[in-house]
N, C-alpha and C positions, 0 to 999 in steps of 0.2 A: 187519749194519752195526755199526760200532763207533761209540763217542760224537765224535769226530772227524769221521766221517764225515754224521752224523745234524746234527752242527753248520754243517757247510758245508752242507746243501741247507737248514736252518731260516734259514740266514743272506740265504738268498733272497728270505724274506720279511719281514726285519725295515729294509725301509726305501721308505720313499712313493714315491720314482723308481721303485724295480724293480716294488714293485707295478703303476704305471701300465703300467710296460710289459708286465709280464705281462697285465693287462688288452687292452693293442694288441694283443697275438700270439693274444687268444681267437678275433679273426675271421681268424686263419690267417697265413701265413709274410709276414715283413716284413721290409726292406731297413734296412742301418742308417740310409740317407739320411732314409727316412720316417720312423723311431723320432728321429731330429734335429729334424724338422718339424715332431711332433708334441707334445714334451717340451720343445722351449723349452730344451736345455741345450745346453754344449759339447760337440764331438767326444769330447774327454779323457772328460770327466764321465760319456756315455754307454760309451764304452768299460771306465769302471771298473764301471759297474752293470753291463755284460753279462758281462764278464770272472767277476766273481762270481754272476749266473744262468746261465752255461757251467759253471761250475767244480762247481755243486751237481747237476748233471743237470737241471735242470727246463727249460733253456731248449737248444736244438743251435742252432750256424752253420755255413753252408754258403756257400764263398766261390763268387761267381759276377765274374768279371771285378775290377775294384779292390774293389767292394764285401761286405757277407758280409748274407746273409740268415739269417734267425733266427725261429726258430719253436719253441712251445711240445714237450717230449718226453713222450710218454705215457709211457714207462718209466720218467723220471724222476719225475713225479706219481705214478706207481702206488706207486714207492719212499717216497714223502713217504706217501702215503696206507696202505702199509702198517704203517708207524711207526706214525702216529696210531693205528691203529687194534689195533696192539698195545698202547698205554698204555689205551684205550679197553677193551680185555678187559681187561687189568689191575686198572684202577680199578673193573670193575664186579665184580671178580671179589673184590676187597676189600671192597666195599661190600655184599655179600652175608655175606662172611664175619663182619665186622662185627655186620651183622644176626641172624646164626646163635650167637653167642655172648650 
């Protein structure tokens, strides 16, 4: 992944709407009409936050007739969770070395 790339899926979580919504899709695939019902915002408004949890990988849609349903992607999470988890050997990989001097 390049820094680019690693910026658009963090970008998914730096804002309260997406969060909630990613919260609504933990109990499984959801229509955008519900994520409207549930969020209390405009069409537009919800279309910009999903626009941007599509675009990081963490969130897929899938259009079923006018509407698109949208559900959490494990490959995108695994992506995010691989990151962190490379700064996470990093930093302790420093903090060792650190220690060792």
């Amino acid at each position: 992944m390049n820094e680019k790339e690693i910026a658009v899926i963090f970008k998914a979580f730096c804002d309260e709407n997406r969060i909630r919504i990613l919260q609504l899709l933990l109990d499984g695939e959801k229509c955008a009409c519900r994520l409207l019902e549930e969020m209390n915002i405009t069409q537009p408004t919800l279309s910009h936050h999903m626009k941007i949890l599509c675009d990081s990988g963490i969130v897929v849609g899938r259009k079923e007739g006018k509407w698109i349903h949208y559900s959490l992607s494990v490959e995108g999470i695994e992506c995010a969770q691989r990151y962190l988890a490379l700064l996470k050997t990093c930093s302790s990989t420093n903090e060792r070395e650190e220690k060792d001097d």
